[in-house]
LODRENBA-218839 format. One record per atom (N, C-alpha, C, O): residue number from 1; residue in one letter; atom name; x, y, z. Coordinates in steps of 0.1 Angstrom, whole numbers, plus 2048, in hexadecimal, padded with zeros to 3 digits. Atoms other than C-alpha are relative to their C-alpha. Layout:
<sites>
<num=NUM&residuo=A&atomo=CA&u=X&v=Y&w=Z>
...
</sites>
This chain:
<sites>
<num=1&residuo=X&atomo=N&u=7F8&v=80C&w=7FD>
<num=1&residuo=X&atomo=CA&u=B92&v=320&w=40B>
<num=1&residuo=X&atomo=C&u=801&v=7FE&w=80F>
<num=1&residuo=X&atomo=O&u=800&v=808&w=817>
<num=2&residuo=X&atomo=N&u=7FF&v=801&w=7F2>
<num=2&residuo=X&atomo=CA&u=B94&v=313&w=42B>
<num=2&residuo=X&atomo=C&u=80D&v=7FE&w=807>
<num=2&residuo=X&atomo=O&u=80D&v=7FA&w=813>
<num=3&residuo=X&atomo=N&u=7F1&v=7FC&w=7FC>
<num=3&residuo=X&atomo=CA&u=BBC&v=317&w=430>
<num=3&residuo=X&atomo=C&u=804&v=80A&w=7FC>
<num=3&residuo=X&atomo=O&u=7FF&v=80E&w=7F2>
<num=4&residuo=X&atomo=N&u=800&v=7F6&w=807>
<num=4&residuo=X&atomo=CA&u=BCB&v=334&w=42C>
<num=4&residuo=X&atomo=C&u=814&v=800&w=807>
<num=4&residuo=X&atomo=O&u=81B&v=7F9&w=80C>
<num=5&residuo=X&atomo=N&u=7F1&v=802&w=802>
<num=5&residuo=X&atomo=CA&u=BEE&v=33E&w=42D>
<num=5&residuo=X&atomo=C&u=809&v=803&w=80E>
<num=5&residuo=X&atomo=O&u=805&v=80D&w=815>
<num=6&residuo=X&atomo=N&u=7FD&v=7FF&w=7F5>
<num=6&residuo=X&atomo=CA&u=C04&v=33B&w=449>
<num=6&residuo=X&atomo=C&u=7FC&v=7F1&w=80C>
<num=6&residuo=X&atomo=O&u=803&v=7EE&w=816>
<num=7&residuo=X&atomo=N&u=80B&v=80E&w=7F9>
<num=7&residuo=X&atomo=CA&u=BED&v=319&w=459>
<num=7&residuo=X&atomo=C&u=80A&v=7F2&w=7FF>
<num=7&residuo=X&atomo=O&u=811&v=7EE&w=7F7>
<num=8&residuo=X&atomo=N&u=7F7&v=80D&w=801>
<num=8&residuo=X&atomo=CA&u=BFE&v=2FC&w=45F>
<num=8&residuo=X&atomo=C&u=7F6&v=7F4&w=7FF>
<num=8&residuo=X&atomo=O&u=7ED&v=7F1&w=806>
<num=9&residuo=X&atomo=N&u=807&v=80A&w=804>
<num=9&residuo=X&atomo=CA&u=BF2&v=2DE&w=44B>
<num=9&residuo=X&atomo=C&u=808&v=7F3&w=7FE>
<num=9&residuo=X&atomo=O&u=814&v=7F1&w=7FE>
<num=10&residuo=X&atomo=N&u=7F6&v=812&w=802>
<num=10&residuo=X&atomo=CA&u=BF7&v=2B7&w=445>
<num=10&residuo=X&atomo=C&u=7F7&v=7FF&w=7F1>
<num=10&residuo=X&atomo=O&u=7ED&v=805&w=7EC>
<num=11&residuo=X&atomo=N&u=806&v=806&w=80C>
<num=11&residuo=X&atomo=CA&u=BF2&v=2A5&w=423>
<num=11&residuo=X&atomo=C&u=7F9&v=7F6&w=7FD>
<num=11&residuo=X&atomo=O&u=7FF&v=7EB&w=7FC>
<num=12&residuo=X&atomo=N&u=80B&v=809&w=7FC>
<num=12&residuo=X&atomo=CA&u=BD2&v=294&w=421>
<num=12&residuo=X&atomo=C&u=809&v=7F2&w=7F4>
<num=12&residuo=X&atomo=O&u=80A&v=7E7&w=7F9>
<num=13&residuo=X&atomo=N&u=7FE&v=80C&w=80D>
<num=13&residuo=X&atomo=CA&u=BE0&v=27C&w=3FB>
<num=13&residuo=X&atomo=C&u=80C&v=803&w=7FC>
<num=13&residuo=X&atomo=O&u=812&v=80C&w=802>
<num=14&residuo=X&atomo=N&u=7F4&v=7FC&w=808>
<num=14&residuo=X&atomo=CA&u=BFC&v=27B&w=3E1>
<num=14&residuo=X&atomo=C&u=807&v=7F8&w=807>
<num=14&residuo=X&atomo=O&u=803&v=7F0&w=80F>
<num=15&residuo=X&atomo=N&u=7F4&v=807&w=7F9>
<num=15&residuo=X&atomo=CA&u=C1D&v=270&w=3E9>
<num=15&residuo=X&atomo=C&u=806&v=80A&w=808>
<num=15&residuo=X&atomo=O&u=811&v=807&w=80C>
<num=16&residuo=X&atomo=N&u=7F9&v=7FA&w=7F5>
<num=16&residuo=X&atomo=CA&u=C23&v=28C&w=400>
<num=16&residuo=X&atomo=C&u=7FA&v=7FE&w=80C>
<num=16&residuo=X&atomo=O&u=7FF&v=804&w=815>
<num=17&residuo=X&atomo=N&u=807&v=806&w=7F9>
<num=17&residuo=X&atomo=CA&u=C08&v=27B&w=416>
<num=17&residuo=X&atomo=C&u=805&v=7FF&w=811>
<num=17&residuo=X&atomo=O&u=80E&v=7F8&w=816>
<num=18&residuo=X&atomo=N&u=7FC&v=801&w=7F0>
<num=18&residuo=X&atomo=CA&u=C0A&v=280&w=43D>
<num=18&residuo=X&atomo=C&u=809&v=80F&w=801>
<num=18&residuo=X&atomo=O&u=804&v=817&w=80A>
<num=19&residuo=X&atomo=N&u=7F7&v=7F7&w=7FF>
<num=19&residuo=X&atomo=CA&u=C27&v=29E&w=438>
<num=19&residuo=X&atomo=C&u=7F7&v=80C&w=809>
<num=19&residuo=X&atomo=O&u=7EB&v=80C&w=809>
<num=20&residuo=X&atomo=N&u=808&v=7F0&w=7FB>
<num=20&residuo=X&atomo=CA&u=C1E&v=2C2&w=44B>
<num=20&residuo=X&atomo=C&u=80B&v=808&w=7FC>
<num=20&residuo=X&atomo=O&u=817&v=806&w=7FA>
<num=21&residuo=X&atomo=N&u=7FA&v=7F1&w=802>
<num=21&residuo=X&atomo=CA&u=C28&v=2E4&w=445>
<num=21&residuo=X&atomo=C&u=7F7&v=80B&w=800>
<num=21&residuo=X&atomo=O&u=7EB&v=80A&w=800>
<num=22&residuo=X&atomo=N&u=809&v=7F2&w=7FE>
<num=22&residuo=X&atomo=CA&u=C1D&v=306&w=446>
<num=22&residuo=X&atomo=C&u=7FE&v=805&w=7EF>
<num=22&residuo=X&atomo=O&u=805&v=802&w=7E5>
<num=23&residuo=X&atomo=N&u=807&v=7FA&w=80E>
<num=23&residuo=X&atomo=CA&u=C0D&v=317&w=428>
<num=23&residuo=X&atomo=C&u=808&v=80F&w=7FD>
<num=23&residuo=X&atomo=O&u=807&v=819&w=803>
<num=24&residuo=X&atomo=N&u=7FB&v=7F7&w=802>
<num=24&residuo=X&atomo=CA&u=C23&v=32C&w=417>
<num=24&residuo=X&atomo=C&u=7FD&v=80E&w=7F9>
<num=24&residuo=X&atomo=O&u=802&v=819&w=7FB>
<num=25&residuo=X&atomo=N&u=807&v=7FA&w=809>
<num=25&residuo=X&atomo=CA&u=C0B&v=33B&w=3F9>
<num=25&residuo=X&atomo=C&u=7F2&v=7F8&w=7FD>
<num=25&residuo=X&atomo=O&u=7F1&v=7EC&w=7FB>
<num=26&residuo=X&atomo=N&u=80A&v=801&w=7FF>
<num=26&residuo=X&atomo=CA&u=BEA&v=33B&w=3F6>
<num=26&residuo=X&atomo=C&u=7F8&v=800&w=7EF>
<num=26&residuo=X&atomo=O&u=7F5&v=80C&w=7EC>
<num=27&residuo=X&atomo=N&u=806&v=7FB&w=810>
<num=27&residuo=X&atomo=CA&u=BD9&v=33B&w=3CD>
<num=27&residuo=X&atomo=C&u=7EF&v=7FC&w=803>
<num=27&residuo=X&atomo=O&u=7E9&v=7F3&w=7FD>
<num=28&residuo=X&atomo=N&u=80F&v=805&w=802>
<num=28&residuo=X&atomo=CA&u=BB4&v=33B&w=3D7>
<num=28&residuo=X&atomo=C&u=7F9&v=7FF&w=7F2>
<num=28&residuo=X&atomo=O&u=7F1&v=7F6&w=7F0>
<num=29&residuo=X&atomo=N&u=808&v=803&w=80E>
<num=29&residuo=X&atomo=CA&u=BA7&v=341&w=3AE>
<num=29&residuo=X&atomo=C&u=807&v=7F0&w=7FA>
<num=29&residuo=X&atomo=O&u=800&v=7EB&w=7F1>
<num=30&residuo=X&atomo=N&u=7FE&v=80A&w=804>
<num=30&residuo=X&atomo=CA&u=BBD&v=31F&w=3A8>
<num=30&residuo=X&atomo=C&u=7FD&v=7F6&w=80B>
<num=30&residuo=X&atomo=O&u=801&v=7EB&w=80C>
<num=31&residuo=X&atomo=N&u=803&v=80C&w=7F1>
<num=31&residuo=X&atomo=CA&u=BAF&v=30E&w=3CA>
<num=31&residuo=X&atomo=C&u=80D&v=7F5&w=801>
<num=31&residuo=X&atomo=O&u=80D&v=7E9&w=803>
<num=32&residuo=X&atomo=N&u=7F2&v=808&w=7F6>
<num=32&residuo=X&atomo=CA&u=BD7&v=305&w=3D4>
<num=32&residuo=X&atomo=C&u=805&v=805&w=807>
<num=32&residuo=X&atomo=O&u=801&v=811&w=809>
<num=33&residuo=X&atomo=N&u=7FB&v=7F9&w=7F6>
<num=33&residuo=X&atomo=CA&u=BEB&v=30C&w=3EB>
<num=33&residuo=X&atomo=C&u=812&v=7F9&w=801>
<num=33&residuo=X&atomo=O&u=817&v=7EE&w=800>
<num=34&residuo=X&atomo=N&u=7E9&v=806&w=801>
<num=34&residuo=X&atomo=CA&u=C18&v=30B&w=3ED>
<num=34&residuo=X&atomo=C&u=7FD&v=7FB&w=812>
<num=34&residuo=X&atomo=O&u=7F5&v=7FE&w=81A>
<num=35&residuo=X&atomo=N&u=7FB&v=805&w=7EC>
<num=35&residuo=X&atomo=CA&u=C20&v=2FA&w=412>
<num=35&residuo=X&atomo=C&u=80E&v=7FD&w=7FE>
<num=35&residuo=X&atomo=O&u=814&v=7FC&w=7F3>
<num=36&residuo=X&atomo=N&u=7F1&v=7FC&w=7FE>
<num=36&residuo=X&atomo=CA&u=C42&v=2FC&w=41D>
<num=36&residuo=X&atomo=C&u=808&v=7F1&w=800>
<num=36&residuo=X&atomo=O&u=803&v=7EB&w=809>
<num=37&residuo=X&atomo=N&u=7F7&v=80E&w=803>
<num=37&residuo=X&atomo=CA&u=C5B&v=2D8&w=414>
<num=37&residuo=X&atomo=C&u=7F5&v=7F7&w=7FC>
<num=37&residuo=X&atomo=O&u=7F6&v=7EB&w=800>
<num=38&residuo=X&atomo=N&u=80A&v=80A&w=807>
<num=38&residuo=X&atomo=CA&u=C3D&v=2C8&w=403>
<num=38&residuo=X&atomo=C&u=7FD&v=802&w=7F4>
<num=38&residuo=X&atomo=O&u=7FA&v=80D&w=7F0>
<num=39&residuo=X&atomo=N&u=804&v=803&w=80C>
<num=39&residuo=X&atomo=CA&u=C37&v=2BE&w=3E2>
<num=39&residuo=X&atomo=C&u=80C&v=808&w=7F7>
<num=39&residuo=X&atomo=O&u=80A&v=811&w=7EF>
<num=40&residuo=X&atomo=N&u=7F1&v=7F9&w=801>
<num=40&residuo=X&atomo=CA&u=C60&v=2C7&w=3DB>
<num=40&residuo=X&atomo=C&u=7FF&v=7FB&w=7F0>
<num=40&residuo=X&atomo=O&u=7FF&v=7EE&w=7EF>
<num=41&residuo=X&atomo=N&u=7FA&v=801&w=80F>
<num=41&residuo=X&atomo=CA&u=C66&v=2C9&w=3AE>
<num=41&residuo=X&atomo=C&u=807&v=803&w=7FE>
<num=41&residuo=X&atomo=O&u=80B&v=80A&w=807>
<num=42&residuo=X&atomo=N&u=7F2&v=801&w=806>
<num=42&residuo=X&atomo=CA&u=C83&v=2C9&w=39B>
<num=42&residuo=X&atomo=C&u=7FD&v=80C&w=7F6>
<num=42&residuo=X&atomo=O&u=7F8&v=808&w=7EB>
<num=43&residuo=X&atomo=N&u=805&v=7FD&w=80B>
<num=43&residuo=X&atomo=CA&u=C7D&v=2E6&w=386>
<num=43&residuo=X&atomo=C&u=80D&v=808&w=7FB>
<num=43&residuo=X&atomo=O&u=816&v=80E&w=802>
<num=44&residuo=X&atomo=N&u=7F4&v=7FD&w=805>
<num=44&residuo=X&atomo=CA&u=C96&v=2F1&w=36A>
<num=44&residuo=X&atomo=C&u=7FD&v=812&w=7FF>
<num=44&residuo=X&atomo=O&u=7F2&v=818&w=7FD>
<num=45&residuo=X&atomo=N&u=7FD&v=7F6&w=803>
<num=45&residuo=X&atomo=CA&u=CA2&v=312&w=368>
<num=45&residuo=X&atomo=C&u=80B&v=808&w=7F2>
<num=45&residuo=X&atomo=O&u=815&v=802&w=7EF>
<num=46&residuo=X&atomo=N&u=7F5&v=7FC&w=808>
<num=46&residuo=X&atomo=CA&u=CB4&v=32B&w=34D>
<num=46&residuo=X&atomo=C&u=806&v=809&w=804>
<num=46&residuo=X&atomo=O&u=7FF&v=813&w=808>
<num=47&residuo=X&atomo=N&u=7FC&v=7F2&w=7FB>
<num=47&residuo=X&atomo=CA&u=CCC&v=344&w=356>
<num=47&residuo=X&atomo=C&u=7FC&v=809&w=7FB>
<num=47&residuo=X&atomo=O&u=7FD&v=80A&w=7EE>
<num=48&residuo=X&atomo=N&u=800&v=7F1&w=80B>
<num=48&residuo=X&atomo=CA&u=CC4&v=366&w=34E>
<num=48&residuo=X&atomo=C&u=803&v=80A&w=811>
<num=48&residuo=X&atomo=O&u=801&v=808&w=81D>
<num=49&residuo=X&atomo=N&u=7FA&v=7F6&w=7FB>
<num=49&residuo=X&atomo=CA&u=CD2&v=384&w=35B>
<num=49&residuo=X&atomo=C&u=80E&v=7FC&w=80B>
<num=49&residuo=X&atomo=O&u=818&v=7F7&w=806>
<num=50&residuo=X&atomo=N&u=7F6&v=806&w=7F9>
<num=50&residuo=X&atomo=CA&u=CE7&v=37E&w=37B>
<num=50&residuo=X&atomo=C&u=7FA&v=7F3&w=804>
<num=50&residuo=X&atomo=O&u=801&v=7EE&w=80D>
<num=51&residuo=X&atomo=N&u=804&v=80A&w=7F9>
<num=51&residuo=X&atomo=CA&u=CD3&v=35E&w=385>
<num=51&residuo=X&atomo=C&u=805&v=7F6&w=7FE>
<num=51&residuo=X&atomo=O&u=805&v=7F8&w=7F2>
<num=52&residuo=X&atomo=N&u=7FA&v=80C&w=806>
<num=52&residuo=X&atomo=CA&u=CE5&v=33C&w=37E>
<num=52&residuo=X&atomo=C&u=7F5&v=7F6&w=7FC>
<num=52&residuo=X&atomo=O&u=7EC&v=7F4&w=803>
<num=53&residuo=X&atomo=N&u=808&v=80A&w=809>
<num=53&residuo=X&atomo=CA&u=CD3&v=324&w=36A>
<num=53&residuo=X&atomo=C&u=7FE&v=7EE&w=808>
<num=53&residuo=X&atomo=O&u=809&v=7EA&w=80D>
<num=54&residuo=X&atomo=N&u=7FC&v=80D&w=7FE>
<num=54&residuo=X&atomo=CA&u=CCE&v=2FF&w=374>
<num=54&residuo=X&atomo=C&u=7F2&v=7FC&w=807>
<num=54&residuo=X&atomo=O&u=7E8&v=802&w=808>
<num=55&residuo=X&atomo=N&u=810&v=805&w=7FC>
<num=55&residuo=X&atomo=CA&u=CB4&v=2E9&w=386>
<num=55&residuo=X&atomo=C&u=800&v=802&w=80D>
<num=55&residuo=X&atomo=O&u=809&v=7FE&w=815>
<num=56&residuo=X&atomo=N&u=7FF&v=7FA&w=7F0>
<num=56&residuo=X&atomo=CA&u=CA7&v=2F9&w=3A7>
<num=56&residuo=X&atomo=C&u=7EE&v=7F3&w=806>
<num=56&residuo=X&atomo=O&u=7E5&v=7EE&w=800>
<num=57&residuo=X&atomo=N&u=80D&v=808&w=7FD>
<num=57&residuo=X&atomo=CA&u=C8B&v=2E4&w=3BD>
<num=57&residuo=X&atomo=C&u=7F8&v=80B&w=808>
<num=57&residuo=X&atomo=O&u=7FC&v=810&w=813>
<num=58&residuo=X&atomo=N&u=80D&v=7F9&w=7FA>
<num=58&residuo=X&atomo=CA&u=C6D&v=2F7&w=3C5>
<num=58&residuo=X&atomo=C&u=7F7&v=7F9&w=805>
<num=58&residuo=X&atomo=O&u=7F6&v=7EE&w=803>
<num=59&residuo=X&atomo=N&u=80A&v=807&w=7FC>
<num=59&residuo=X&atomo=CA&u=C51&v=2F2&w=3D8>
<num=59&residuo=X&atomo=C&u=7F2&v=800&w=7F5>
<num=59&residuo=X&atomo=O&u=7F3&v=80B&w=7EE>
<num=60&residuo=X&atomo=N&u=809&v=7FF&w=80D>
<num=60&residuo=X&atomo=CA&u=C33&v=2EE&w=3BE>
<num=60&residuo=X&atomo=C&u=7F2&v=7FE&w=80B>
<num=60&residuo=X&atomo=O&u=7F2&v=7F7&w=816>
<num=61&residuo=X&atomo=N&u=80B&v=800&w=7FF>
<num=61&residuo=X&atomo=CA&u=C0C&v=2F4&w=3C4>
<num=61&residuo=X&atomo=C&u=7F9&v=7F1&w=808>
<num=61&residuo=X&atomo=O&u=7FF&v=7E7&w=806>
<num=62&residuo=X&atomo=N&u=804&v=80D&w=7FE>
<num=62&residuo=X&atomo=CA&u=BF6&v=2D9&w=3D7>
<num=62&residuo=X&atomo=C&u=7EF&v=804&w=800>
<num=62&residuo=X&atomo=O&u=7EB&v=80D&w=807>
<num=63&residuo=X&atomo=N&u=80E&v=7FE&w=801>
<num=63&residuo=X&atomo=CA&u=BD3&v=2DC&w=3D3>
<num=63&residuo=X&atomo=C&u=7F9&v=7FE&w=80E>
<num=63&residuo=X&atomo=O&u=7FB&v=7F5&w=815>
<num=64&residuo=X&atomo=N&u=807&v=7F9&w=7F3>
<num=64&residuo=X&atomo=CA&u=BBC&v=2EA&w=3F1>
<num=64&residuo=X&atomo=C&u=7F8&v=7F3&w=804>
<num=64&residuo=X&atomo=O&u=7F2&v=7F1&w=80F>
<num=65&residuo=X&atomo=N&u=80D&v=80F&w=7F2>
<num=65&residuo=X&atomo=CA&u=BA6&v=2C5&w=3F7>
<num=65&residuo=X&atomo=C&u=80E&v=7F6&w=800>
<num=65&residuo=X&atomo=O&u=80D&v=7EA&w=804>
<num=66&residuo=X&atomo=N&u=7F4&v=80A&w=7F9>
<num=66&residuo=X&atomo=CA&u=BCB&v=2B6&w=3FB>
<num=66&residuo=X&atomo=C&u=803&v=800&w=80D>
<num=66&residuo=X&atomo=O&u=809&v=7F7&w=813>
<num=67&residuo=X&atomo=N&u=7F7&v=7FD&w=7F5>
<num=67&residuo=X&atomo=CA&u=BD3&v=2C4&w=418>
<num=67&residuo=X&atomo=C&u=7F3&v=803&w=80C>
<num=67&residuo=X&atomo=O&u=7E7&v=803&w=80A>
<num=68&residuo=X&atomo=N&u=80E&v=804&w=7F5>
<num=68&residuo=X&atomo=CA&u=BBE&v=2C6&w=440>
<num=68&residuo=X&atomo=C&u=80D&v=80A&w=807>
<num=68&residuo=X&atomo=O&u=819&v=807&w=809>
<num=69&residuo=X&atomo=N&u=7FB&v=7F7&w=7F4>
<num=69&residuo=X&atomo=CA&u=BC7&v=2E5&w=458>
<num=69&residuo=X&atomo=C&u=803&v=7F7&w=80A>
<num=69&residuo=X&atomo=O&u=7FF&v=7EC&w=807>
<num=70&residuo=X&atomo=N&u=7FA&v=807&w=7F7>
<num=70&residuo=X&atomo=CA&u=BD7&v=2D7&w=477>
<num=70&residuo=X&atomo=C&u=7FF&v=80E&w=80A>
<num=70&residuo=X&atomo=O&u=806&v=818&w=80B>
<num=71&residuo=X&atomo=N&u=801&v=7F7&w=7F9>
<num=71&residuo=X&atomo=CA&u=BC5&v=2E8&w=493>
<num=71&residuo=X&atomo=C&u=80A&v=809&w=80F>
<num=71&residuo=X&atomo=O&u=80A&v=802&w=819>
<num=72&residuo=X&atomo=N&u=7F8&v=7FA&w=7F6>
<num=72&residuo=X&atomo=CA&u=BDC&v=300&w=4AC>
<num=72&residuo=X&atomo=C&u=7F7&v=801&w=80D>
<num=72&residuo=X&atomo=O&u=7FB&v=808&w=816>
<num=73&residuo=X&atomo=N&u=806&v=803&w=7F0>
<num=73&residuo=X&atomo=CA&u=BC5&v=2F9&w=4CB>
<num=73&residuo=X&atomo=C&u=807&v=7F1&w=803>
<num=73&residuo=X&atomo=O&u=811&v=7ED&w=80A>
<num=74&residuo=X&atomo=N&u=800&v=811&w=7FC>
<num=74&residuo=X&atomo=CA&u=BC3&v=2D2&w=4CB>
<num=74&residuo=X&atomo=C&u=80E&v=7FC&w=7F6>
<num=74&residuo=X&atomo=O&u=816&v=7F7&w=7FE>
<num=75&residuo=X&atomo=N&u=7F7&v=805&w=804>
<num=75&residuo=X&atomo=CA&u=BE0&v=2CA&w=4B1>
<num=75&residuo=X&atomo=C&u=7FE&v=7F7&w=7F8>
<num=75&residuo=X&atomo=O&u=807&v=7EF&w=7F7>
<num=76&residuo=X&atomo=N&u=801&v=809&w=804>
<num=76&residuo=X&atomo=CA&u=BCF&v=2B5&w=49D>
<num=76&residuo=X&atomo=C&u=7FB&v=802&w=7F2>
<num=76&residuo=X&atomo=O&u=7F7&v=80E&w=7F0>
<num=77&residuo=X&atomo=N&u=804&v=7FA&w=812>
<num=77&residuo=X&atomo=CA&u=BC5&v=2B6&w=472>
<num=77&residuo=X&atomo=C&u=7F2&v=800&w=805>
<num=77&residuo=X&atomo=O&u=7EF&v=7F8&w=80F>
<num=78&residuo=X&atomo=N&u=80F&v=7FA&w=7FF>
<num=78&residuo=X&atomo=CA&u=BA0&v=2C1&w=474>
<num=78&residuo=X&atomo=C&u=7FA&v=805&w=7FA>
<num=78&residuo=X&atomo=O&u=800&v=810&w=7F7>
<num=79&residuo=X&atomo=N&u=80A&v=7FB&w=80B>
<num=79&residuo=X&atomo=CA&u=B86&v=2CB&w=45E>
<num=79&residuo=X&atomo=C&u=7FA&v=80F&w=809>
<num=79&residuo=X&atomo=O&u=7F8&v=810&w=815>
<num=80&residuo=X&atomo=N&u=800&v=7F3&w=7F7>
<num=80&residuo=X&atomo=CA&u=B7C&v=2F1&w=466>
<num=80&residuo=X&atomo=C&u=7F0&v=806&w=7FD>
<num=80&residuo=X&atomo=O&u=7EC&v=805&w=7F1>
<num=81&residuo=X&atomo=N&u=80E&v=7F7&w=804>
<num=81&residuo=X&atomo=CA&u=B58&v=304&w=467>
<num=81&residuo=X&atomo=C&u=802&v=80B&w=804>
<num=81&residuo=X&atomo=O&u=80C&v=80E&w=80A>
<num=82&residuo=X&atomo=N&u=7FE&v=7F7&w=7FA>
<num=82&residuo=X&atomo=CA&u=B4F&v=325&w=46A>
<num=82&residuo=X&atomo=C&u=7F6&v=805&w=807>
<num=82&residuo=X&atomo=O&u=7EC&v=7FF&w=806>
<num=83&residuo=X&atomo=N&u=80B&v=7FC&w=7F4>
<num=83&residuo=X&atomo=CA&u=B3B&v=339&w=487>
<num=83&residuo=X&atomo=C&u=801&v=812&w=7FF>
<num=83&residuo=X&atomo=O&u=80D&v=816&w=7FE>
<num=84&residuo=X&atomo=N&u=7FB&v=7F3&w=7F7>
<num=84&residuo=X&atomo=CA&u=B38&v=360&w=490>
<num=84&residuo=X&atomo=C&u=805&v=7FF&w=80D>
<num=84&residuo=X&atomo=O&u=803&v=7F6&w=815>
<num=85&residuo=X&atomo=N&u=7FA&v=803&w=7F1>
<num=85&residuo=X&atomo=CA&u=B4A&v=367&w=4AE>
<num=85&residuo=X&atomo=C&u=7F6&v=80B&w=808>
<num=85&residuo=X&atomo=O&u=7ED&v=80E&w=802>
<num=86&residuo=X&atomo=N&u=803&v=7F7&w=7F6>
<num=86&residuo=X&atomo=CA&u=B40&v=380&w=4CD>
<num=86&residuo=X&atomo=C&u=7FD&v=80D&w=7F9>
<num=86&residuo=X&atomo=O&u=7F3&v=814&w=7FC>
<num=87&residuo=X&atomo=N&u=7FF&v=7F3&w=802>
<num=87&residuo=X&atomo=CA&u=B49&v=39D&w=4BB>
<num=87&residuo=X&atomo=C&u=7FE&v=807&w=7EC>
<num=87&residuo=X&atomo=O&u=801&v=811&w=7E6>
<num=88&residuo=X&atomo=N&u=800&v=7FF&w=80B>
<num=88&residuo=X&atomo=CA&u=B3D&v=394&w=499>
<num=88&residuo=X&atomo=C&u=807&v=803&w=7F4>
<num=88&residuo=X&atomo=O&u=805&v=80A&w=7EA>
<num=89&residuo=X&atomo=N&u=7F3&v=806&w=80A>
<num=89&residuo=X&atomo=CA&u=B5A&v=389&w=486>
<num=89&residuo=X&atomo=C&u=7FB&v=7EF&w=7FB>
<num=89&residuo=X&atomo=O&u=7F8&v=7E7&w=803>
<num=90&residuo=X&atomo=N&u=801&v=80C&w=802>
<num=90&residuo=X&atomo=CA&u=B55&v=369&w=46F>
<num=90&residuo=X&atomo=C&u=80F&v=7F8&w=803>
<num=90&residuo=X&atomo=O&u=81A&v=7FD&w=801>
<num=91&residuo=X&atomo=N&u=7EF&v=808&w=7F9>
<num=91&residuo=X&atomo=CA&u=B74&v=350&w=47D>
<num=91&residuo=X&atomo=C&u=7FC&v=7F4&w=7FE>
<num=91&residuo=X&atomo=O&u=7F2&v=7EE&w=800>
<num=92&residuo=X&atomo=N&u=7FE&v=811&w=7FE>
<num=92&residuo=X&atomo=CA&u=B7C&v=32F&w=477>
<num=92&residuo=X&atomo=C&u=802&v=7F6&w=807>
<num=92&residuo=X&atomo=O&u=80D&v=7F7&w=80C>
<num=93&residuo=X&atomo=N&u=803&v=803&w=7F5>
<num=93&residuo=X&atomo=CA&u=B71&v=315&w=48D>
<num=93&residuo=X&atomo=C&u=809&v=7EE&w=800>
<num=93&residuo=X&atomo=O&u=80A&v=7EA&w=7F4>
<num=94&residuo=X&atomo=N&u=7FE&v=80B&w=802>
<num=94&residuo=X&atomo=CA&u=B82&v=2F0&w=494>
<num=94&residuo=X&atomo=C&u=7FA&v=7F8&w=804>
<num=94&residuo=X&atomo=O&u=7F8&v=7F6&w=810>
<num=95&residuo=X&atomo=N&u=80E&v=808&w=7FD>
<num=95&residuo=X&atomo=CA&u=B69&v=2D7&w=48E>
<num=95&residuo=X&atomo=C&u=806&v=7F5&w=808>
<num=95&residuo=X&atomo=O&u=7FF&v=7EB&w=804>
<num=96&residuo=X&atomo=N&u=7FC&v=80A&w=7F4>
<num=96&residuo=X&atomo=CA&u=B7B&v=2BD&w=4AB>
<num=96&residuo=X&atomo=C&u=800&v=80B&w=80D>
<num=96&residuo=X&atomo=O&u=7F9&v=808&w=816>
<num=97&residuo=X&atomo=N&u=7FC&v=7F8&w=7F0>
<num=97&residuo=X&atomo=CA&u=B84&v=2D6&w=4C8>
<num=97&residuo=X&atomo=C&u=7F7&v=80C&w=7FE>
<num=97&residuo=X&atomo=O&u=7F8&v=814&w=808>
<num=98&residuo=X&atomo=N&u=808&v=7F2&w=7FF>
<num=98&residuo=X&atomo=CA&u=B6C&v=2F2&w=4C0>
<num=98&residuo=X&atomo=C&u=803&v=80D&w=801>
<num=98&residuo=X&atomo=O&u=7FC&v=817&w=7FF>
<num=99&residuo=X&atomo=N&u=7F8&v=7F4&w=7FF>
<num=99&residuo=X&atomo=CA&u=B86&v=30A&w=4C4>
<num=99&residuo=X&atomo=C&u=801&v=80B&w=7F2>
<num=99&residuo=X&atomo=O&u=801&v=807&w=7E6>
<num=100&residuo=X&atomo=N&u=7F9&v=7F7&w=80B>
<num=100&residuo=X&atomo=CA&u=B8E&v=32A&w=4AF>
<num=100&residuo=X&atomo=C&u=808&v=7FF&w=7F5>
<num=100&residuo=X&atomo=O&u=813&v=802&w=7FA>
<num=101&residuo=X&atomo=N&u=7F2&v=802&w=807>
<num=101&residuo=X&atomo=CA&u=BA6&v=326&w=493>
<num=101&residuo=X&atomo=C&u=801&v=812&w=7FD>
<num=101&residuo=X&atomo=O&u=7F7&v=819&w=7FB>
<num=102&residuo=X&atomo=N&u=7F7&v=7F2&w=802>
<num=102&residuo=X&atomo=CA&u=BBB&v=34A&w=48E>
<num=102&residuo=X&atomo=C&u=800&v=7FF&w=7F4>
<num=102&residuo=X&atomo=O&u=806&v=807&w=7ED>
</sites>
């Protein structure tokens, strides 16, 4: 995948459209990804044990071609390639500023 967890992204579609946040969980075999106050559900709960029961809002799944890294050199959403570096490490590259992505 070309985001990975921790990466601060924006929301390419949907109605969460424009929003950013950082990537809180990553599910590469379901190609989604959780991001932090984006794509907020209502989802019902039941009590059991000590937990209280009722409707809590979670963040819910967004699928990995929703969303566009937002690179930490230039600051801008960017599509990313990859290169070896110096020391022969594969690293992710930002295809506007050329720079490194971490």
């Amino acid at each position: 995948m070309h985001v990975k967890k921790g990466d601060r992204v924006v929301v390419l579609s949907g109605r969460e459209k424009g929003r950013e946040g950082v990537i809180k969980l990553s599910l590469p075999k379901k190609e989604r990804v959780v991001v932090e106050n984006v794509n907020i559900v209502k989802k019902h709960v039941k009590p059991m044990g000590n937990r209280q029961g009722g409707i809590l809002e979670v963040e819910a799944a967004l699928h990995v071609s929703k969303v566009m890294l937002i690179c930490p050199a230039c600051g801008k959403p960017s599509r990313t390639g990859h290169r070896v570096n110096d020391e022969g490490k594969k690293v992710r590259v930002c295809k506007q500023c050329n720079a490194d992505v971490a």
